[in-house]
C-alpha positions in Angstrom: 0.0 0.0 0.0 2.7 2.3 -0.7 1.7 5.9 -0.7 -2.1 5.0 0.7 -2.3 7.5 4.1 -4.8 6.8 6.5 -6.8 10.1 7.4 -8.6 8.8 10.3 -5.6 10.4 12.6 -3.1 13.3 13.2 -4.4 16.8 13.4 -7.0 17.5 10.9 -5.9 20.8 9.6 -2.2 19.2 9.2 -3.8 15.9 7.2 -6.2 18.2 5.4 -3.1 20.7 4.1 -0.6 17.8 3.2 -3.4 16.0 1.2 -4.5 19.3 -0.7 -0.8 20.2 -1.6 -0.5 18.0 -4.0 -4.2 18.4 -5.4 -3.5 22.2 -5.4 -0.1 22.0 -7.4 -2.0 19.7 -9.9 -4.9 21.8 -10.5 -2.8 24.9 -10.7 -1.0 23.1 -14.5 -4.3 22.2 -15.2 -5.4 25.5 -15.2 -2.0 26.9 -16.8 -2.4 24.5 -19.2 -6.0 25.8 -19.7 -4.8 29.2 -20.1 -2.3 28.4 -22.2 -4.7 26.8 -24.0 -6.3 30.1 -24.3 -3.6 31.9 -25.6 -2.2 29.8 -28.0 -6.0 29.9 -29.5 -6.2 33.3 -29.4 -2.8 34.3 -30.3 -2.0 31.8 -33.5 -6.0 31.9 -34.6 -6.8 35.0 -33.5 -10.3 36.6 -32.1 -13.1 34.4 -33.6 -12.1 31.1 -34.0 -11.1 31.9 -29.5 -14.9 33.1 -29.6 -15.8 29.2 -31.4 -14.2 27.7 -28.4 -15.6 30.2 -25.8 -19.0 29.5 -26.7 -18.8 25.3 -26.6 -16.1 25.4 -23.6 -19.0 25.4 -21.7 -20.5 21.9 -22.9 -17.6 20.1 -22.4 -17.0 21.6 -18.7 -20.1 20.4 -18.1 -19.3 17.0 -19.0 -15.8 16.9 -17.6 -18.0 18.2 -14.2 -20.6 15.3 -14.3 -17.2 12.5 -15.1 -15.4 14.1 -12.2 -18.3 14.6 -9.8 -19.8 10.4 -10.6 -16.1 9.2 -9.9 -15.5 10.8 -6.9 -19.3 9.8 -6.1 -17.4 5.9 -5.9 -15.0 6.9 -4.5 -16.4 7.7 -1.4 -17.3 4.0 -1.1 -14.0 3.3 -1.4 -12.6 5.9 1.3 -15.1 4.6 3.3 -14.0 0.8 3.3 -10.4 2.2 3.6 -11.2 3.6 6.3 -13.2 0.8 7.8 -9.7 -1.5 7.2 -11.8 -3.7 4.7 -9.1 -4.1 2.1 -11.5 -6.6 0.1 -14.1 -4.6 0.1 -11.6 -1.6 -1.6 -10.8 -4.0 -4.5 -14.7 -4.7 -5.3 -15.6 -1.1 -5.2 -12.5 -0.1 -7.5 -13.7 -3.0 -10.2 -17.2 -1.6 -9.7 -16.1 2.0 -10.3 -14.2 0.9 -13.8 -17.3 -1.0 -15.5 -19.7 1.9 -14.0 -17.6 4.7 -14.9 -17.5 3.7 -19.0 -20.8 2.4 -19.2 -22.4 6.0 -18.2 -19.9 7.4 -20.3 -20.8 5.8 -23.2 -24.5 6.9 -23.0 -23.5 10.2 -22.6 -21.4 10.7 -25.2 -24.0 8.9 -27.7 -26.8 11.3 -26.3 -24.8 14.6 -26.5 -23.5 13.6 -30.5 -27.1 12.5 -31.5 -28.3 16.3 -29.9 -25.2 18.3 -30.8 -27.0 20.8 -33.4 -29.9 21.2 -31.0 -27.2 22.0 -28.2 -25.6 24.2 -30.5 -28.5 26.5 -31.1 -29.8 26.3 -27.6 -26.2 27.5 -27.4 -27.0 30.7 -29.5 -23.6 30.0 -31.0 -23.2 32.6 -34.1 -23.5 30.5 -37.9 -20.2 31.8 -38.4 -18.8 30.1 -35.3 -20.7 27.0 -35.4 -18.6 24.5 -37.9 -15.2 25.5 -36.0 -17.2 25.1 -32.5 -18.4 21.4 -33.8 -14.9 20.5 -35.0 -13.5 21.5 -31.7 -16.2 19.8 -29.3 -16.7 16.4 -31.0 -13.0 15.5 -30.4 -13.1 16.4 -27.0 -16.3 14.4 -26.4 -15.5 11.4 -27.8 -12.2 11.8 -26.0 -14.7 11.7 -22.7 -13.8 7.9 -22.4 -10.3 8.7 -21.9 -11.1 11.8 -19.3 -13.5 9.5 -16.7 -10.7 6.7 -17.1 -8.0 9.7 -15.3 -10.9 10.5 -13.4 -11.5 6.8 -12.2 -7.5 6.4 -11.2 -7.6 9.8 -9.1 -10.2 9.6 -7.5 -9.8 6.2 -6.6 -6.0 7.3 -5.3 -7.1 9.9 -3.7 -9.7 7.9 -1.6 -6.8 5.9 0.0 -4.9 9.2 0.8 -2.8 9.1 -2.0 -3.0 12.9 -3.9 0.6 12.7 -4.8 0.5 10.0 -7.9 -2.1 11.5 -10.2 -0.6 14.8 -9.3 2.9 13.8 -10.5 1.0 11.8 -13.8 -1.2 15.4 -14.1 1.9 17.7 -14.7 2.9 15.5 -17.2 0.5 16.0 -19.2 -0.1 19.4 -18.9 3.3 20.2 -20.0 2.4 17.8 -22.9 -0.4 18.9 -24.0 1.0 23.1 -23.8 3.3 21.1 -26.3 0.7 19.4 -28.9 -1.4 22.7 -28.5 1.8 24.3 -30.7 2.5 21.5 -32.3 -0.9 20.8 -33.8 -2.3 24.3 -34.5 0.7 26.1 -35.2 2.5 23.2 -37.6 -0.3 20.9 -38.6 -2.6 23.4 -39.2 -5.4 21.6 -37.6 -7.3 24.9 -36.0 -9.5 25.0 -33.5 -9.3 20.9 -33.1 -6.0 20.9 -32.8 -6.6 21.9 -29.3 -8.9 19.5 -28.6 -7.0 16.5 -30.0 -3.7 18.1 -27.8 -6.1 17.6 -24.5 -7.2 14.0 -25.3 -3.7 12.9 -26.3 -2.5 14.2 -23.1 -4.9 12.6 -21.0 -4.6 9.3 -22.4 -0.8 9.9 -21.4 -1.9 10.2 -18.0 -3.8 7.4 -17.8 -1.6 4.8 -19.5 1.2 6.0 -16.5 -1.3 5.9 -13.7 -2.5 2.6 -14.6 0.9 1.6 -14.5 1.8 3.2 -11.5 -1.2 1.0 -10.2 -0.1 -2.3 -11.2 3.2 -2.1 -10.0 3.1 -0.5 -6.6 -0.6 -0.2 -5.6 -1.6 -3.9 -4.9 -4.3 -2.9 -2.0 -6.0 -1.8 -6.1 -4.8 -4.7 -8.0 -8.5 -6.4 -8.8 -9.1 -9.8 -10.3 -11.7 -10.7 -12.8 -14.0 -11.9 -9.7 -14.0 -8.2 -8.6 -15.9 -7.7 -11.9 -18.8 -9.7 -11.2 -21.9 -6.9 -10.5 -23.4 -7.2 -6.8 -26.8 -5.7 -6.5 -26.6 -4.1 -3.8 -23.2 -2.3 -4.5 -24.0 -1.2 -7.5 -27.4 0.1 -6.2 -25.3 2.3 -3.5 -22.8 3.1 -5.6 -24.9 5.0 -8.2 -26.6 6.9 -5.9 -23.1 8.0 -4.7 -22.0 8.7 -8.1 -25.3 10.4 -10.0 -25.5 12.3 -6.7 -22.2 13.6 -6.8 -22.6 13.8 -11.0 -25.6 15.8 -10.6 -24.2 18.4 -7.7 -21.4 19.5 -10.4 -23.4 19.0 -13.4 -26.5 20.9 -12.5 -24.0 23.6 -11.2 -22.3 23.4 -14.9 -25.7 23.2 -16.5 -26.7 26.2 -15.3 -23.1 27.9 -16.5 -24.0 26.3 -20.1 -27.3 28.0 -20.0 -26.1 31.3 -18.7 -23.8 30.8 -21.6 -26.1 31.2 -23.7 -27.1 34.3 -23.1 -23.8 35.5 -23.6 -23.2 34.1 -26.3 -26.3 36.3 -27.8 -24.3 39.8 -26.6 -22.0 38.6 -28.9 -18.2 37.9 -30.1 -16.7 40.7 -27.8 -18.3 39.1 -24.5 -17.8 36.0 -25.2 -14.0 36.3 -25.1 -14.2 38.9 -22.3 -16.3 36.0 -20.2 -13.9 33.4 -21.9 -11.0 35.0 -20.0 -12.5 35.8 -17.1 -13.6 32.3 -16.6 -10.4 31.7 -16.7 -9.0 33.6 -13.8 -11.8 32.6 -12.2 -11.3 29.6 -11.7 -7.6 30.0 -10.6 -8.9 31.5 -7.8 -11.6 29.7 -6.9 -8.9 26.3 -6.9 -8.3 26.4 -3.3 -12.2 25.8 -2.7 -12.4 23.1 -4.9 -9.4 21.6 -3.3 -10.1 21.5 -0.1 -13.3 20.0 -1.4 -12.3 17.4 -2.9 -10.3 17.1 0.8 -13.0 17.1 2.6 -15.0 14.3 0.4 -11.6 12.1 1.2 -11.3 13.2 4.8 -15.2 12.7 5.7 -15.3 9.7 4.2 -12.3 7.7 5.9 -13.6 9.4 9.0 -16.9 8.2 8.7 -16.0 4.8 7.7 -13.9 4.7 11.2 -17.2 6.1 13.3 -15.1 9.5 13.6 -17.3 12.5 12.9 -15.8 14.7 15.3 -12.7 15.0 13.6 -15.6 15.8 10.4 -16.3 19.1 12.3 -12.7 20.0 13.4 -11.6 19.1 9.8 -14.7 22.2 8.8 -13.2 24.7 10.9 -10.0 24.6 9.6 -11.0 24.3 5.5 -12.6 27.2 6.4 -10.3 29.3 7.9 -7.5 28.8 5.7 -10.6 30.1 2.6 -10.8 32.9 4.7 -7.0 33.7 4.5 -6.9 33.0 0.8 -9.7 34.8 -0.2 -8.4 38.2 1.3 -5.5 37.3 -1.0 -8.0 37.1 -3.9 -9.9 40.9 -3.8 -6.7 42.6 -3.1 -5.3 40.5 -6.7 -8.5 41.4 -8.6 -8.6 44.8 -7.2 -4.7 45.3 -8.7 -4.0 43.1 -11.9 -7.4 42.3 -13.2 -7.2 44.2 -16.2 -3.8 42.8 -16.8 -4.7 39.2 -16.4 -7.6 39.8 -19.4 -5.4 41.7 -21.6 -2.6 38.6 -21.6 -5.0 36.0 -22.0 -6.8 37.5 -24.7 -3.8 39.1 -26.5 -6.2 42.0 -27.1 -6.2 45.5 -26.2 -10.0 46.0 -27.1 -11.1 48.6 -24.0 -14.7 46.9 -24.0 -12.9 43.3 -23.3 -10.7 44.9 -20.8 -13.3 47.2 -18.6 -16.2 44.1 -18.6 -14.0 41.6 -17.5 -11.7 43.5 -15.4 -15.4 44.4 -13.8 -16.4 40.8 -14.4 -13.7 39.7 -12.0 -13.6 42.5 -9.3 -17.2 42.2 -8.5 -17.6 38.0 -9.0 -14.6 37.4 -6.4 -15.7 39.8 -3.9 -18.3 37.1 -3.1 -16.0 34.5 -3.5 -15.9 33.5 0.3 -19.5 32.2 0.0 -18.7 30.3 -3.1 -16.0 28.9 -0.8 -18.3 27.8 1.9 -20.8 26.2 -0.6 -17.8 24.0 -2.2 -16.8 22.4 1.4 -20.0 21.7 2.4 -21.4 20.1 -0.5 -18.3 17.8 -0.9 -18.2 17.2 3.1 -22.1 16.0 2.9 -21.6 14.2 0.4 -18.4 12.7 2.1 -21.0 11.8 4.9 -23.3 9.8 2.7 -25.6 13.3 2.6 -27.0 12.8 -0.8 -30.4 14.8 -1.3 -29.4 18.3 0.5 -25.8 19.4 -1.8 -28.3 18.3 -5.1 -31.0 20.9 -3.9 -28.4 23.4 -3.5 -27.0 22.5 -7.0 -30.7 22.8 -8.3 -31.0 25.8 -6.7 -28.0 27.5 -9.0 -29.6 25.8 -12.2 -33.4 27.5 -11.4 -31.2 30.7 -10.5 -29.1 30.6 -13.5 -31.9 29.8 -16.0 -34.1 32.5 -14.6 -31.4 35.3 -15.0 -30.7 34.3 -18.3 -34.3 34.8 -19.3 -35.0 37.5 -17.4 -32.1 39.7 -16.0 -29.6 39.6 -19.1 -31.6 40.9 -21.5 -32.1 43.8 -19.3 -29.1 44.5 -18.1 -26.4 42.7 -21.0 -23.4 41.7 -19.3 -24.1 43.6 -16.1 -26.9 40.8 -15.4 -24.1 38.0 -15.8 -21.6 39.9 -13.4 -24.6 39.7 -10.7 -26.2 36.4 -11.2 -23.6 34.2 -9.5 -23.5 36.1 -6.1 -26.9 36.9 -6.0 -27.2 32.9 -6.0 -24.7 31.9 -4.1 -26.4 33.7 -0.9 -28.9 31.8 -1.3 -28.0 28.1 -1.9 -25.6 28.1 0.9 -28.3 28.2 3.3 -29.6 24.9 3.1 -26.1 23.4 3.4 -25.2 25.5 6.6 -28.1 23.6 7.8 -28.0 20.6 6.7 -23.8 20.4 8.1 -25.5 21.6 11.3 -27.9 18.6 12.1 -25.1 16.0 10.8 -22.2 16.7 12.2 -23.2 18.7 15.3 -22.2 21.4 17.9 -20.3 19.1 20.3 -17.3 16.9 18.6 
């Protein structure tokens, strides 16, 4: 079990900070990679074909969100028989998580190519954007069964404590796919899909060397064709785990697809201003997502060992080290803003700089609640809290869709700026709540 950490003791804060190190680092060259991404778009392509991504991205987030969200859904089975000591247990949820993992996959992808053109005009992407949108999104969904394969070995790592292999297997790729990026667009001329195929090819490197990092020094994961053999009443649990955990991301990132929309209909301008922001965005919002994923880990183990006391110490801290970081984050926006949306758009259009230099100062203001929403949906769910983090999630969909109808059109961009923050107060109500009755006042 080399590299599998039991977080069922030590000080919580210390456990919680060494496990998210390694998840922090990784995310961070995700999201450079991202950027890069970005730039390389817009600087070798130039404005419009960076618009053709912007307007999709948001399709294949969503996606990426619900793969993410239903592995780390089974994983929480398996951090909960880790931390129960039930090593066979471990192995039969790890097999379950492979064949369930693909087979949702599979149906999604078919659904979402059968519905693409429908999806693309619920979209409101512009006729002149739509054949470079299609060329870039189809890669990158049929590369989906690549993406819930990493997915499936991170998670699954990261259940037994281990952050520091598909962190290692992460940089990797980014720094490959920065590479292919160039490579493809710049020397095989292969536009807008060039990016795309530079973000599959780099995932599939990740997998192939976390599956054999697996095999040849995780043997506590090492599952025989027995393992395989579907048990009801696993399965049955294990789904609701996952599409619970699926659906808290993905309704989140459905609601971002239709709000999407909506910009997408101000036209090319805002969509690379929101394409940027987005962006820095969600460089700043890592260390909540983070610490989530921490939390999922670290409530799980410690409810699998009858521990929910640490649970609430484990809170506090997560959420005093958001408060520290978050401080960090308004003084940033309220200084390079404007300079982090002129890089990443290699523009120096004033409307792209002043909206999302605006975009950004006014979004992370509020970020702290977004912070508190993130920890608590991924510690209840952690807990085996299934309906109330879904309601929340719903509650950002109905939000989202309701200002896109109504308060966009009256107010353009200002109603995207306010939609978020207006929401966020209040969805994080019912989670405050719902952490209060399960995890108590007394440890």
């Amino acid at each position: 079990m080399v590299n599998a950490r039991l977080l069922t003791k030590g000080k919580p804060w210390k456990l919680l900070l060494g496990f998210s190190v390694p998840i922090f680092v990784g995310q961070i060259f995700q999201l450079l990679y991202s950027l890069f991404d970005t730039k390389i778009v817009g600087a070798l392509l130039g404005e419009d074909p960076l618009a053709a991504v912007g307007s999709i991205s948001s399709l294949y987030n969503l996606m990426n969100t619900f793969a993410n969200g239903l592995t780390m859904g089974f994983s929480i089975m398996l951090a909960f028989y880790f931390g129960a000591r039930n090593f066979e247990r471990v192995r039969k949820t790890f097999a379950t998580t492979i064949y369930l993992s693909l087979g949702t996959i599979v149906i999604l992808i078919v659904a979402i190519m059968v519905f693409l053109d429908p999806i693309q005009t619920f979209l409101n992407i512009p006729e002149e954007q739509k054949l470079m949108a299609a060329s870039y999104i189809q890669v990158l969904i049929v590369g989906m069964v690549v993406t819930v394969m990493y997915h499936v070995c991170a998670n699954s790592l990261r259940a037994i404590g281990d952050s520091v292999t598909p962190l290692i297997f992460l940089i990797v790729a980014s720094l490959g796919n920065v590479g292919m990026d160039y490579v493809f667009i710049k020397f095989f001329h292969w536009g807008v899909a060039g990016a795309a195929y530079a973000t599959v090819f780099a995932q599939l490197l990740s997998v192939i060397l976390c599956l054999i990092r697996i095999g040849r020094r995780f043997e506590l994961l090492h599952v025989k064709k027995s393992d395989f053999r579907p048990e009801g009443k696993l399965v049955a649990e294990m789904m609701k785990s996952g599409l619970s955990m699926g659906l808290m991301g993905s309704l989140v990132a459905l609601g971002t697809v239709t709000l999407q929309s909506s910009i997408n209909s101000l036209g090319a301008q805002f969509i690379v201003t929101h394409t940027a922001a987005r962006k820095v965005c969600e460089m700043m919002m890592l260390p909540a997502i983070v610490l989530g994923y921490a939390m999922t880990t670290f409530a799980g183990q410690n409810s699998g060992a009858g521990r929910p006391d640490r649970v609430r110490t484990g809170l506090k801290s997560a959420l005093m080290m958001g408060v520290i970081w978050n401080i960090i984050v308004v003084i940033l926006m309220y200084t390079i803003s404007r300079y982090l949306i002129g890089f990443l758009t290699s523009s120096a259009d004033e409307t792209i700089l002043y909206w999302g230099s605006l975009y950004l100062k006014f979004e992370l203001s509020f970020n702290m609640i977004c912070y508190v929403i993130i920890v608590l949906r991924n510690m209840l769910q952690g807990l085996g809290a299934r309906v109330t983090p879904v309601i929340s999630s719903a509650i950002e969909l109905i939000g989202k869709i309701a200002f896109t109808f109504l308060l966009v059109p009256v107010l353009g961009y200002w109603g995207v700026i306010l939609t978020e923050p207006l929401i966020w107060i209040v969805m994080v109500i019912p989670l405050i709540i719902q952490a209060k009755k399960m995890i108590g006042q007394k440890a």
